[in-house]
N, C-alpha and C positions, 0 to 999 in steps of 0.2 A: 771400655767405660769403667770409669773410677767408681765403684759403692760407697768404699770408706775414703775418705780424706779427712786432711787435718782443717779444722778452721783459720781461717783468714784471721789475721792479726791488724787489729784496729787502734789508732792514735785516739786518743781521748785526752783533749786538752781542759783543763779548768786554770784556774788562776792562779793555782798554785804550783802545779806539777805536771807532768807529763808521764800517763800510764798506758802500757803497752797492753793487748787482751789477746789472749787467743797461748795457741802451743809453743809458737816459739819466741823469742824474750834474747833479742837483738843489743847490743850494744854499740854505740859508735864515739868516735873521737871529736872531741869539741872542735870544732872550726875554731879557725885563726881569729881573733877579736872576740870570741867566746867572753872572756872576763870584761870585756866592755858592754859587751850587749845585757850581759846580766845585771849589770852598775845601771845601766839605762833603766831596766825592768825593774831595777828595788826603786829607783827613784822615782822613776812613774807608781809605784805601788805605795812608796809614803807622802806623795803627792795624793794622791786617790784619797789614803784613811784622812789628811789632815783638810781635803776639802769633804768627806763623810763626817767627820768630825763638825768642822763648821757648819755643816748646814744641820746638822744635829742641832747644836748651840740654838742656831736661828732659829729651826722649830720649836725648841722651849721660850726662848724669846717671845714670839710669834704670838705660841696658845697663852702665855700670860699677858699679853696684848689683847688676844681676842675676849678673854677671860674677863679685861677690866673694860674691856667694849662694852662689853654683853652686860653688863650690872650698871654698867653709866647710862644703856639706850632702856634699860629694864625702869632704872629711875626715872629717866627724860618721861618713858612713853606714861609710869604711874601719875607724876604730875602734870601732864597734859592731858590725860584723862579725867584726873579733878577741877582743874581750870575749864577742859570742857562743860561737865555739869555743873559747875558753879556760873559760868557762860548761860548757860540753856535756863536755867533756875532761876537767875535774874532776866533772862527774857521772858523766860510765862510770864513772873509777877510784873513786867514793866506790861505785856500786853491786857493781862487779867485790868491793872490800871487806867489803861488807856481808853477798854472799852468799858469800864464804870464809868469814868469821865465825860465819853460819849452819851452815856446811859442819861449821865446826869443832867448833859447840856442839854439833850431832847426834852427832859422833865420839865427846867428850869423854860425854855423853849416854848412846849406845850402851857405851862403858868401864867406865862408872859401873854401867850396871844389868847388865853380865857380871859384875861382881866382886862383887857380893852374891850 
C-alpha cells in the first residue's frame, strides 16, 4: 500500500484556455486540422460577444422603453383618477338634485290636495 502518492491531474476547461492541476504538466502535439478547429472556436467566440453585444443594445433599448411606459401609464392612470372624481362629484350633486326635486314635488303635491 501506497501512503504517499502524487496527485491526480485534472483538465479544467473554461472558455478561454485549458489548465492542467496536479504534479505533473503533460504536453501533447496538436492534432492534424488543429488550426481549423481553433478558426472555428474564435469564430464562434466573436459570434457569442457580438450576439452579447446585441442583446446588451436591446436591454438599453428595452429599459428606455419601459422607462417611457411607466411615465405615460403614471399619467394615464393620474387623469383617470381625476375624471374619476370629477365623475363621482357630478353624480352626488345630480342625485343631492334629483331628490330635492322629489322633495319638492311631494310639497307641491301635498299643496295641491289641501286646497281642494
Amino acid at each position: 500500500m501506497c501512503v504517499f502518492a502524487q496527485p491526480l491531474s485534472f483538465v479544467i476547461s473554461s472558455m478561454n484556455a485549458l489548465h492542467l492541476v496536479g504534479a505533473n504538466v503533460r504536453t501533447t502535439k496538436a492534432p492534424a486540422g488543429a488550426a481549423a478547429a481553433v478558426e472555428r472556436a474564435l469564430d464562434e467566440h466573436r459570434a457569442c460577444r457580438r450576439e452579447i453585444q446585441r442583446l446588451t443594445n436591446e436591454n438599453v433599448r428595452l429599459a428606455g422603453e419601459l422607462e417611457r411606459l411607466r411615465a405615460a401609464h403614471d399619467d394615464l392612470r393620474g387623469s383617470a383618477e381625476v375624471w374619476i372624481r370629477l365623475y363621482e362629484a357630478q353624480l352626488q350633486r345630480t342625485r343631492s338634485l334629483e331628490q330635492r326635486r322629489q322633495e319638492e314635488d311631494a310639497r307641491c303635491q301635498a299643496a295641491i290636495t289641501r286646497s281642494r
